[in-house]
N, CA and C atoms as a LAMMPS dump frame, in Angstrom:
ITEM: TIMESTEP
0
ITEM: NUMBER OF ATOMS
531
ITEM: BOX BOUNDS ff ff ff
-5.0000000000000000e+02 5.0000000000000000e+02
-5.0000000000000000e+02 5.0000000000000000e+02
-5.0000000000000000e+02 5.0000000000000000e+02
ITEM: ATOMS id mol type element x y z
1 1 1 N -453.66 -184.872 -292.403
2 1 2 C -452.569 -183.954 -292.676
3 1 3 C -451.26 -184.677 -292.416
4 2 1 N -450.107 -184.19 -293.137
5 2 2 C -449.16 -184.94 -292.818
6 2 3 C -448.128 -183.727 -292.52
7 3 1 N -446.777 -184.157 -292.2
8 3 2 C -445.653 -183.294 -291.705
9 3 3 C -445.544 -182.277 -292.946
10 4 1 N -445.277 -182.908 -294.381
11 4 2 C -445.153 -182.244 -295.688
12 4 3 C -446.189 -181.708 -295.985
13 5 1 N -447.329 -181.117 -295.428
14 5 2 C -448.192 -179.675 -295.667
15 5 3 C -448.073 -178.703 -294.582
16 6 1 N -447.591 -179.325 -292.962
17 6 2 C -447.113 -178.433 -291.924
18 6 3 C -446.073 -177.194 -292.766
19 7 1 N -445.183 -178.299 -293.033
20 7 2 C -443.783 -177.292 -293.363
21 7 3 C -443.801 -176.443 -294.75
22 8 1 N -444.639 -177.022 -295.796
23 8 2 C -444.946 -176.505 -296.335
24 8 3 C -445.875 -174.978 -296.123
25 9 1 N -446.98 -174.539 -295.413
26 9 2 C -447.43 -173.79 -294.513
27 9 3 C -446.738 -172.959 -294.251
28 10 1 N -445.518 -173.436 -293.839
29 10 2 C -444.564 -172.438 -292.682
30 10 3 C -443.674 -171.438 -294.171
31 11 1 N -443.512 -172.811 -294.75
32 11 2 C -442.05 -171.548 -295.781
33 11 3 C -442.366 -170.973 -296.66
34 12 1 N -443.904 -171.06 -297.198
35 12 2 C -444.782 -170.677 -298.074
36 12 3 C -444.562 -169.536 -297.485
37 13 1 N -444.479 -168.83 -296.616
38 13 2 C -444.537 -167.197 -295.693
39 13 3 C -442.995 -166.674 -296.235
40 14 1 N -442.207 -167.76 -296.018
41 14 2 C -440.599 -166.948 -295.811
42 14 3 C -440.153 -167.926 -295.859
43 15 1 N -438.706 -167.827 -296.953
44 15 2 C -437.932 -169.55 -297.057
45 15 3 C -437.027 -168.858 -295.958
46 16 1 N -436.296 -169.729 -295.47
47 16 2 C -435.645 -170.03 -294.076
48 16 3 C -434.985 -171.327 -294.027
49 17 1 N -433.592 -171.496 -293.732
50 17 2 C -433.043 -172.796 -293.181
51 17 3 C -433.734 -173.589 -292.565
52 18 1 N -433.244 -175.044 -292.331
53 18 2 C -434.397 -176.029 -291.835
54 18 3 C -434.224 -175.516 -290.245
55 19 1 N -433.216 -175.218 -289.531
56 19 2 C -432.886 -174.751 -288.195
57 19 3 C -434.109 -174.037 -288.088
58 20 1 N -433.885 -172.446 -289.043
59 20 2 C -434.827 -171.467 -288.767
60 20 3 C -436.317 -172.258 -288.717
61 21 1 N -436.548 -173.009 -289.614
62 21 2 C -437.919 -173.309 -289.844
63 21 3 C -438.364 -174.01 -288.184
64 22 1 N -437.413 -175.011 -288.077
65 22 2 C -437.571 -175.497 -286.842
66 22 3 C -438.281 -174.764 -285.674
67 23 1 N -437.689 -172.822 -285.452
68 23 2 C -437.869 -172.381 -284.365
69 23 3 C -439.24 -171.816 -284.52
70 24 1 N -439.27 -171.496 -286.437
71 24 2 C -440.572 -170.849 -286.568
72 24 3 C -441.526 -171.667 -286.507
73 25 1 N -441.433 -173.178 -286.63
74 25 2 C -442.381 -174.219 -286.414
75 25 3 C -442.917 -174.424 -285.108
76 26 1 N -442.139 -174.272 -284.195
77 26 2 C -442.522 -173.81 -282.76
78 26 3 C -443.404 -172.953 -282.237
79 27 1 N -443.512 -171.671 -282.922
80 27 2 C -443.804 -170.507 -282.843
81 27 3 C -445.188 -170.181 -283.84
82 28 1 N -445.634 -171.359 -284.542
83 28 2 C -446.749 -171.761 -285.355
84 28 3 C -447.502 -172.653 -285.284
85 29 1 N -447.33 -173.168 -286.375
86 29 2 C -448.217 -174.719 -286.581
87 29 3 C -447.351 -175.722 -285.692
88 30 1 N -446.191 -175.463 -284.587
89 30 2 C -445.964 -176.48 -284.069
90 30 3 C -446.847 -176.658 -282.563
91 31 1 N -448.156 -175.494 -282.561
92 31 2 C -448.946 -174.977 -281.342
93 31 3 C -449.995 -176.583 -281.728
94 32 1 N -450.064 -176.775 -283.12
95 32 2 C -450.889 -178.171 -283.257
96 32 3 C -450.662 -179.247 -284.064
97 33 1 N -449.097 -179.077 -284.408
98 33 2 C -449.049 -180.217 -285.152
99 33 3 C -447.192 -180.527 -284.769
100 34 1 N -446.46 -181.463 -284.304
101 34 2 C -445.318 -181.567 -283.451
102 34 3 C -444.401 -182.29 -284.54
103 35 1 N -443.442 -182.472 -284.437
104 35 2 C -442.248 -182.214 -285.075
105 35 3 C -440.966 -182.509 -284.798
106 36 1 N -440.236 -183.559 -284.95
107 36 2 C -438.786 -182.97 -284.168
108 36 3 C -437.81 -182.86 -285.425
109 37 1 N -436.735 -182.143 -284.805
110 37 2 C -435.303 -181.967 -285.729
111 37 3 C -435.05 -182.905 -287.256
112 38 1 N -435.259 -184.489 -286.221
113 38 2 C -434.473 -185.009 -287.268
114 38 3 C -435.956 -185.158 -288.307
115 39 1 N -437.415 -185.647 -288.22
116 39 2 C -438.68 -185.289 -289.009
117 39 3 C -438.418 -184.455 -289.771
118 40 1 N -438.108 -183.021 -289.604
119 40 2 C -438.156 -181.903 -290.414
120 40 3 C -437.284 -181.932 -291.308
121 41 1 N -435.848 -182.152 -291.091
122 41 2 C -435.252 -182.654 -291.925
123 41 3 C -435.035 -183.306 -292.634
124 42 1 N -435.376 -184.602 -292.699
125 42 2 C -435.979 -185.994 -293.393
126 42 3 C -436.989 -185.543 -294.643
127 43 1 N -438.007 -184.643 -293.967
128 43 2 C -438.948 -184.144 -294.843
129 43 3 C -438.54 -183.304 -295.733
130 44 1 N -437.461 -182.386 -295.448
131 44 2 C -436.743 -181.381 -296.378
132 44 3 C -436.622 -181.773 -297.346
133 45 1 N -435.768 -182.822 -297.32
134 45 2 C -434.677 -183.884 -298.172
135 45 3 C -436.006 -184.127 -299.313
136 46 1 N -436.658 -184.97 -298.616
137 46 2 C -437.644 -185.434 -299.522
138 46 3 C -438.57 -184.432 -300.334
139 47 1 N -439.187 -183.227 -299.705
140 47 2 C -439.695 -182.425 -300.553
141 47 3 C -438.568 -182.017 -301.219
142 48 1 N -437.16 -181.521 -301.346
143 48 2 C -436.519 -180.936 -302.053
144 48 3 C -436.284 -182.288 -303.532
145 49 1 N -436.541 -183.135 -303.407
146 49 2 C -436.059 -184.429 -304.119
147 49 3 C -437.608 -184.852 -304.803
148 50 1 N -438.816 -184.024 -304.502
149 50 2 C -439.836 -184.43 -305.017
150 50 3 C -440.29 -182.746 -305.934
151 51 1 N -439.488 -182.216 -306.137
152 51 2 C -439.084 -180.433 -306.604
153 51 3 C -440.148 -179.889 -305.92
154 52 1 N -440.526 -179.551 -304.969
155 52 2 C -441.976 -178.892 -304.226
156 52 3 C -441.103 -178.259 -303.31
157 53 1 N -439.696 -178.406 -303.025
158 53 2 C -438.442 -177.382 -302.369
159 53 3 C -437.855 -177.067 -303.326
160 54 1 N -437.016 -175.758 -303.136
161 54 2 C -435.79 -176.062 -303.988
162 54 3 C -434.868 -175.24 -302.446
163 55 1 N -433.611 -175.071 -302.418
164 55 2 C -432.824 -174.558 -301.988
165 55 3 C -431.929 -173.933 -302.318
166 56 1 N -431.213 -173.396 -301.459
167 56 2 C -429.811 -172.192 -301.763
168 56 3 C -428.731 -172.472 -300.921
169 57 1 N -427.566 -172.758 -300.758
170 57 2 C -426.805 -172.616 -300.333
171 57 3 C -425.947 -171.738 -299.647
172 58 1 N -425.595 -171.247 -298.752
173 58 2 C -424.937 -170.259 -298.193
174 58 3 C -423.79 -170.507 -297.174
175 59 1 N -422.734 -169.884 -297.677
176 59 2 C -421.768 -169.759 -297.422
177 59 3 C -421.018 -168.95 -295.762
178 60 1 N -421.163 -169.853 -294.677
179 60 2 C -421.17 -168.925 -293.619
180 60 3 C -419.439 -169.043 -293.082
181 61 1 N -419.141 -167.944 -292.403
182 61 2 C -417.349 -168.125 -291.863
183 61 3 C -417.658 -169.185 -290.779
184 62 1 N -416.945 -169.588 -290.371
185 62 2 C -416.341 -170.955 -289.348
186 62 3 C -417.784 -171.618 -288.642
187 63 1 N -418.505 -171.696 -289.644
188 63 2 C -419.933 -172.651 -289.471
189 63 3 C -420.14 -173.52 -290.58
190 64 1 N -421.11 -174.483 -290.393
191 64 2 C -421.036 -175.023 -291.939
192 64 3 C -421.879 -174.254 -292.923
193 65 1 N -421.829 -174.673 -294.022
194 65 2 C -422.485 -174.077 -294.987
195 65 3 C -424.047 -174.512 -294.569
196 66 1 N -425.106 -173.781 -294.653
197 66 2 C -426.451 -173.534 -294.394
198 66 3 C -427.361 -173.487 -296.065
199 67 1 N -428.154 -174.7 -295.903
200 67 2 C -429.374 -174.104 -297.027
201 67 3 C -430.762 -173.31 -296.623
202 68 1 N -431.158 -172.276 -297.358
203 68 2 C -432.398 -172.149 -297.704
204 68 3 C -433.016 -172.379 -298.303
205 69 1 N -434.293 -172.76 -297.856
206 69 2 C -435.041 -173.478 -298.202
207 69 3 C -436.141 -172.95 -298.953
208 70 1 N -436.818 -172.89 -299.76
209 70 2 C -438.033 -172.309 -300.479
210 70 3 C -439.212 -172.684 -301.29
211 71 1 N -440.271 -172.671 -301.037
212 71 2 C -441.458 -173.368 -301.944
213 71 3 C -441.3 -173.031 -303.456
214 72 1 N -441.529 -173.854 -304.516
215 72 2 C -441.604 -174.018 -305.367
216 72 3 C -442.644 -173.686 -306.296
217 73 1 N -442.773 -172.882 -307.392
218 73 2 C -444.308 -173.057 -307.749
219 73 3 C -444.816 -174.678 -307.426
220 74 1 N -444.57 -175.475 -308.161
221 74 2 C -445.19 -176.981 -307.645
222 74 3 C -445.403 -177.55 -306.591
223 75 1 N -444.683 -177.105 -305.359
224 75 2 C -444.739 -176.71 -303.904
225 75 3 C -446.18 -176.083 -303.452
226 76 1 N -446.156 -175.141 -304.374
227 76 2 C -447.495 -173.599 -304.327
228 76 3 C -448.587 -174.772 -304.623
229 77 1 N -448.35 -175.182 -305.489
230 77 2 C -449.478 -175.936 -306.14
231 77 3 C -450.269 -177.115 -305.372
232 78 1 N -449.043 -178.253 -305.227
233 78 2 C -449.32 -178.911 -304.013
234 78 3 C -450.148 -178.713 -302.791
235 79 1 N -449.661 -177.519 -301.862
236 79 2 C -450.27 -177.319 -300.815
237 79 3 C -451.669 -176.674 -301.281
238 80 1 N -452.043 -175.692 -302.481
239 80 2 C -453.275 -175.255 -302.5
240 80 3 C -454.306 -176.47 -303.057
241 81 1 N -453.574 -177.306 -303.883
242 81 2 C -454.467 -178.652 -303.934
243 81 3 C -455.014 -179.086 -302.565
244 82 1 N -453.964 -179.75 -301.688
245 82 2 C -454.495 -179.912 -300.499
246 82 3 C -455.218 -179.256 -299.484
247 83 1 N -455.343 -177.771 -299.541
248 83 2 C -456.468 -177.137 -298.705
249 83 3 C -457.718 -177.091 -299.466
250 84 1 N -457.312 -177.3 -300.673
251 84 2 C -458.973 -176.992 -301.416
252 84 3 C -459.943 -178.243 -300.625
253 85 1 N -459.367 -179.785 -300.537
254 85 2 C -459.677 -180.898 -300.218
255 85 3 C -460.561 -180.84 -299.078
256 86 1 N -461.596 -181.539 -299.12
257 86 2 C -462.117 -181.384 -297.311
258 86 3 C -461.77 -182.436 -296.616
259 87 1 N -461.452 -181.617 -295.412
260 87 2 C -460.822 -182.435 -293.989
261 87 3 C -461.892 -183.235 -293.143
262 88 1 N -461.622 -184.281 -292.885
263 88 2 C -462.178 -185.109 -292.012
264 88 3 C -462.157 -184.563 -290.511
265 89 1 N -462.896 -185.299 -289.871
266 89 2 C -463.121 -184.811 -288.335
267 89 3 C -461.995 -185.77 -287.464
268 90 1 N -460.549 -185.77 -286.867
269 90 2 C -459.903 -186.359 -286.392
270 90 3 C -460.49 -187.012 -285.231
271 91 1 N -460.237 -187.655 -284.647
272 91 2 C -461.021 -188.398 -283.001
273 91 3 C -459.449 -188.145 -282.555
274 92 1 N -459.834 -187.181 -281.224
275 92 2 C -458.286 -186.836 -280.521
276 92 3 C -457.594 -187.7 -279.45
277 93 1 N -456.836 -187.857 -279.66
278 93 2 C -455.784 -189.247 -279.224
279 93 3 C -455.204 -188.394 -278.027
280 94 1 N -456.053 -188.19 -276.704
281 94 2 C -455.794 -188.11 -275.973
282 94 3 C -455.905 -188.941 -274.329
283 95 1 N -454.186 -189.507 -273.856
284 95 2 C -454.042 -190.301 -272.86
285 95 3 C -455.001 -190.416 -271.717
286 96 1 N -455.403 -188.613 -271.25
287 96 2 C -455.758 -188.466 -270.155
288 96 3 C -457.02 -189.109 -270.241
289 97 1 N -457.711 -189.236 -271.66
290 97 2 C -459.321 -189.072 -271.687
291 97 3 C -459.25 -190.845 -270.985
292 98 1 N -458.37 -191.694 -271.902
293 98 2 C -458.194 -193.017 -271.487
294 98 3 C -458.047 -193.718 -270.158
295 99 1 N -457.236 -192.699 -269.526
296 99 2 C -457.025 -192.686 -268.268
297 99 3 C -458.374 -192.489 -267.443
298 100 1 N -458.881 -191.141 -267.644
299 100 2 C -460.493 -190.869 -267.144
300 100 3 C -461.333 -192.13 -267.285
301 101 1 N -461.693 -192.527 -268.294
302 101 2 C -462.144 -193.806 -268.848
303 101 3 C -462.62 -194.497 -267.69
304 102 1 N -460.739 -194.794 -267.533
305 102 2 C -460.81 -196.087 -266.075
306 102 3 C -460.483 -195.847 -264.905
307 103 1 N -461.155 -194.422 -264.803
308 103 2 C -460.212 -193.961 -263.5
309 103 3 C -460.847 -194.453 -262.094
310 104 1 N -462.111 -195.349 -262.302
311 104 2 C -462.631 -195.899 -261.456
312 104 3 C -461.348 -196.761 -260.247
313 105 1 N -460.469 -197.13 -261.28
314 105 2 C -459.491 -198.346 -261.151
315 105 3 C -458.431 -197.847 -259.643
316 106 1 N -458.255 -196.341 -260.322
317 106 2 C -457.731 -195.716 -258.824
318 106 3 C -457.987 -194.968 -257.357
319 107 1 N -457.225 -194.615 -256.69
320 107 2 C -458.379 -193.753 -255.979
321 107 3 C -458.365 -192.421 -256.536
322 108 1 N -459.687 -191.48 -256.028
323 108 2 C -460.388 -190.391 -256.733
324 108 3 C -459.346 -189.073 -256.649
325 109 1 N -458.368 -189.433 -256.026
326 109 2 C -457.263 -188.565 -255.753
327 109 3 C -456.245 -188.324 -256.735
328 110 1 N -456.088 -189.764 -257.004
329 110 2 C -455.285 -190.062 -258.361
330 110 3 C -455.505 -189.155 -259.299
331 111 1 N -456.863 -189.397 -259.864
332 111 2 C -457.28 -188.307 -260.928
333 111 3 C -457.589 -186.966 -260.691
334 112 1 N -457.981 -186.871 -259.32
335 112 2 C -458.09 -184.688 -259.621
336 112 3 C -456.528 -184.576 -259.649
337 113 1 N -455.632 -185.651 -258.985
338 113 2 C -454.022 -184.759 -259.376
339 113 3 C -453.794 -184.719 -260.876
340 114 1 N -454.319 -185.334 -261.086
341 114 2 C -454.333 -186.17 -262.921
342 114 3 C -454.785 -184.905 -263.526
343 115 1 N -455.841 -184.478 -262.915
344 115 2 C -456.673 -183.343 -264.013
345 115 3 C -455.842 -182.535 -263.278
346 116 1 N -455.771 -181.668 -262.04
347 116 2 C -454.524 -181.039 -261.96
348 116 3 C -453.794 -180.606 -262.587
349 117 1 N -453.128 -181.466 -262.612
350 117 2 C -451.99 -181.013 -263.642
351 117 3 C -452.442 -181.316 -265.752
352 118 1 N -453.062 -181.212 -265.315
353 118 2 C -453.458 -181.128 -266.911
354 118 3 C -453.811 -179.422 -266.909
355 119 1 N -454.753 -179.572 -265.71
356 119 2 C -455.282 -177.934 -265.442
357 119 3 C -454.193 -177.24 -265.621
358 120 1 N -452.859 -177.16 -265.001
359 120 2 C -452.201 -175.916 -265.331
360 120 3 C -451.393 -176.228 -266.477
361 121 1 N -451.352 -177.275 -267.196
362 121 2 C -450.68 -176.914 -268.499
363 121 3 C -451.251 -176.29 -269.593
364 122 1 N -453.306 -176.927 -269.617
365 122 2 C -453.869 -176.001 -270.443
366 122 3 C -453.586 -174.513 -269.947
367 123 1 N -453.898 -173.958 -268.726
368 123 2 C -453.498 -172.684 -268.239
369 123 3 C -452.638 -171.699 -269.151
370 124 1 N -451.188 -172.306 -268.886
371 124 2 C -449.601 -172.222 -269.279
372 124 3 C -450.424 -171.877 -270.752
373 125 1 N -450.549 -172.992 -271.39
374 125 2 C -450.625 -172.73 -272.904
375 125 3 C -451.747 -171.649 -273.575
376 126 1 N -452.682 -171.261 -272.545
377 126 2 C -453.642 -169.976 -272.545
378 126 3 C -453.193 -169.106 -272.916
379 127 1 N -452.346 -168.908 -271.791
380 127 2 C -451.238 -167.526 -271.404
381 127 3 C -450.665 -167.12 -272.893
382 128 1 N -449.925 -168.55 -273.232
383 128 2 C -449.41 -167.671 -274.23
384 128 3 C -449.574 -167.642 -275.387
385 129 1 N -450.921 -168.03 -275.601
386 129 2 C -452.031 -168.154 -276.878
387 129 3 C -452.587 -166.316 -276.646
388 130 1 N -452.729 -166.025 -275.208
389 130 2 C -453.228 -164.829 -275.373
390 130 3 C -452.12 -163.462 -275.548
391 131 1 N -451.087 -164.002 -274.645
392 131 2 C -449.865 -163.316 -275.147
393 131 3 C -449.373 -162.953 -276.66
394 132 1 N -449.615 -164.134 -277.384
395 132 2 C -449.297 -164.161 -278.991
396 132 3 C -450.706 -163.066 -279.238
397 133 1 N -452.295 -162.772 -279.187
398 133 2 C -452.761 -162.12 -279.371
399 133 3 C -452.837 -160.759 -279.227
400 134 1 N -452.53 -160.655 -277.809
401 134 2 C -451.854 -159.032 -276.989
402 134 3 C -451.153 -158.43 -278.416
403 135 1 N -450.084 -159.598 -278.282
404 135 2 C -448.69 -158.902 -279.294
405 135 3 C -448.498 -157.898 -280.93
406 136 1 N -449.63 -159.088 -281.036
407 136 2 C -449.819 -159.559 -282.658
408 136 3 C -450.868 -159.33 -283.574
409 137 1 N -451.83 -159.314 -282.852
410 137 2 C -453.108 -158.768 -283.477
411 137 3 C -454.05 -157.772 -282.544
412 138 1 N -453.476 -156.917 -282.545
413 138 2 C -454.161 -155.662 -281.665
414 138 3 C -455.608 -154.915 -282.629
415 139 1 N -455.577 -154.85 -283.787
416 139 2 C -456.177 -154.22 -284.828
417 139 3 C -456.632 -155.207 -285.688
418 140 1 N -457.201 -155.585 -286.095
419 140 2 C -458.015 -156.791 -287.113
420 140 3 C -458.34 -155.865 -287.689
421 141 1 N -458.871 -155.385 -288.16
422 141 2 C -459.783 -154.608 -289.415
423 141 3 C -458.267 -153.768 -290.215
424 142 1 N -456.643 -153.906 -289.555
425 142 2 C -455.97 -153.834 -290.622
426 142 3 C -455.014 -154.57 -290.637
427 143 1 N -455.334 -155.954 -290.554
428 143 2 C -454.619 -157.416 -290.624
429 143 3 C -454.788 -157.242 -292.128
430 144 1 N -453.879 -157.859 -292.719
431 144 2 C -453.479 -158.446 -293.843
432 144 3 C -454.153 -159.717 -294.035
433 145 1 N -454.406 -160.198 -295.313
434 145 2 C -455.21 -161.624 -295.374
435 145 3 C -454.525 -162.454 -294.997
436 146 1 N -453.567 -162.875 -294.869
437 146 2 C -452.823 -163.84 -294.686
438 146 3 C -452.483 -163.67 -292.925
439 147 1 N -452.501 -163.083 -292.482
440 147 2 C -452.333 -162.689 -290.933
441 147 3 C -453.66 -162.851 -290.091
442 148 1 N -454.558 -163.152 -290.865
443 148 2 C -456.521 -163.17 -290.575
444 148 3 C -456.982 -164.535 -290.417
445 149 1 N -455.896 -165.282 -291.435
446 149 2 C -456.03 -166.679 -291.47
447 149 3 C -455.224 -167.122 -290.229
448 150 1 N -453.937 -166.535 -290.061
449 150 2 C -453.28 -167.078 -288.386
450 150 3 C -454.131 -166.792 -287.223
451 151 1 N -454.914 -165.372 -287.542
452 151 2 C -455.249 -165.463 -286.175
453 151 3 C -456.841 -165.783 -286.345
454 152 1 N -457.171 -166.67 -287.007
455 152 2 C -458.316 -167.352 -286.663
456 152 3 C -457.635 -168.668 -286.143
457 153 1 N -456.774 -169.203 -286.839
458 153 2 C -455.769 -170.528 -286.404
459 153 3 C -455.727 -170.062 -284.495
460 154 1 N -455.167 -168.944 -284.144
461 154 2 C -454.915 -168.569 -282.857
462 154 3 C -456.254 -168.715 -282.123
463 155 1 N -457.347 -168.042 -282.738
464 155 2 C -458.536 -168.056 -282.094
465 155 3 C -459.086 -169.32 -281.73
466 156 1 N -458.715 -170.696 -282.531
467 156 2 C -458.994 -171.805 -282.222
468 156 3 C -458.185 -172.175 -280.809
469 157 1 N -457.007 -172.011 -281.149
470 157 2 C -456.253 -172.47 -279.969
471 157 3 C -456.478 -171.721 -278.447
472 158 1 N -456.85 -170.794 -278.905
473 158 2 C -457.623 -169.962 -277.472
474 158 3 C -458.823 -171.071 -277.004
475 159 1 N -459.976 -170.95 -277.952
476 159 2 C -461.081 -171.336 -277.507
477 159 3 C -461.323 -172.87 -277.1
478 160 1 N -459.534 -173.235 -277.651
479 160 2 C -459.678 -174.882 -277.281
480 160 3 C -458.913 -175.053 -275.775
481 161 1 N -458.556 -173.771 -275.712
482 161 2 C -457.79 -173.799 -273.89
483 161 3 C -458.869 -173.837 -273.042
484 162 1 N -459.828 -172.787 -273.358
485 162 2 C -460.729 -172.049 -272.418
486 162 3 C -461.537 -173.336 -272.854
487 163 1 N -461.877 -174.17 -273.421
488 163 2 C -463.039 -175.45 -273.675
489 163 3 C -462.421 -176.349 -272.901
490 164 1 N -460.981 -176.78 -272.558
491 164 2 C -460.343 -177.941 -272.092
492 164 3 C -460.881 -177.08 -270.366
493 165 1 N -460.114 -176.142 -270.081
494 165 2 C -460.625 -175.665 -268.611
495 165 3 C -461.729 -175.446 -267.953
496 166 1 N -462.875 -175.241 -268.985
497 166 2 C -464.212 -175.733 -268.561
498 166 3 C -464.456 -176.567 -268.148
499 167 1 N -464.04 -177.86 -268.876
500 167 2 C -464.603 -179.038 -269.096
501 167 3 C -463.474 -179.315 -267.822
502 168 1 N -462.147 -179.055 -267.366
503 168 2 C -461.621 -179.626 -266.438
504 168 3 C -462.253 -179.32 -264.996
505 169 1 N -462.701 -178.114 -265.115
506 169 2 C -463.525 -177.661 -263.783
507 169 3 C -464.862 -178.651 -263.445
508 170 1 N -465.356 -178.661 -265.295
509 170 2 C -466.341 -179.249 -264.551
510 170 3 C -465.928 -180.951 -263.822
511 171 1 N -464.945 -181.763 -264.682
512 171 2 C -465.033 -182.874 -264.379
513 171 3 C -464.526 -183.136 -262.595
514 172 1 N -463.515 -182.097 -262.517
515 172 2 C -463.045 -182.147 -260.743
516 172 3 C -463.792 -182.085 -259.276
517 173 1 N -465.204 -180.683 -260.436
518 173 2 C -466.349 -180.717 -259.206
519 173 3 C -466.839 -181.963 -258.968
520 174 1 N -467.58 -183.048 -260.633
521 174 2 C -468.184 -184.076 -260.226
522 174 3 C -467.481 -184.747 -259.42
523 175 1 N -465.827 -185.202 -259.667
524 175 2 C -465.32 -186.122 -258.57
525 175 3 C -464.846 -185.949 -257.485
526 176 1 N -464.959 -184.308 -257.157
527 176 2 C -464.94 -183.857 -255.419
528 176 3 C -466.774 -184.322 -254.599
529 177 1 N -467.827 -184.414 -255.668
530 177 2 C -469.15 -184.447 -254.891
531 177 3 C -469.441 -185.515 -255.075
């Protein structure tokens, strides 16, 4: 996957300034796929210059002028090409696992602080994976299709909190015994 099917994703819902997109990218697909300011913008440029954007201009008092941004049929097209495609299995590029690896190297303290604090960030990010559910999908059976597909997206990110905190419990018991 690349940045130009993220954002694509996002404005396919609602065109929005690149700002706006920014916050709604946060508040989405930026839960698994990251992003900064000047990326998103870069990417704008270029989808708008490859016609899969187009934009609008708007006229604001003592701010600068603001575009919106909007998918394109060829935009439409693009991204449904690319989901039809099947996805490969990524291998996750994560530090800590590397660290675990060799954690022989330090003392055993090192790493439960290590997992530690890994522990409460998966936590943190639980919270408000389940918070976004509380909020947002109280009723499934009258979700909209397109709202069925986020919160299976959500349901992943749940079950990948509660899989990381398993697996952190378990690894802390082995290196407390």
């Amino acid at each position: 996957m690349a940045l130009v099917h993220a954002i694509l994703a996002v404005l396919v819902e609602e065109p929005c300034s690149g700002y706006d997109l920014r916050k709604r990218f946060e508040g989405s697909v930026g839960f698994f796929w990251k992003a900064s300011f000047q990326q998103i913008y870069r990417e704008l440029t270029k989808l708008e210059e490859q016609g899969l954007l187009s934009s609008q201009s708007i006229q604001q008092e003592s701010r600068p002028d603001k575009k919106i941004y909007s998918v394109t049929e060829a935009g439409r097209q693009y991204l449904s090409e690319w989901i039809a495609q099947p996805s490969e299995v990524n291998p996750p590029k994560d530090d800590l696992l590397v660290k675990l690896f060799a954690g022989y190297l330090v003392p055993q303290e090192t790493m439960l602080q290590e997992l530690e604090h890994h522990r409460q960030q998966h936590l943190k990010q639980l919270s408000i994976y389940q918070t976004i559910e509380k909020s947002y999908f109280q009723n499934l059976e009258s979700l909209p299709s397109e709202r069925k597909f986020q919160y299976l997206t959500l349901r992943r990110g749940i079950q990948y909190e509660t899989g990381w905190l398993e697996w952190c419990e378990e690894a802390m018991s082995l290196l407390r015994n």
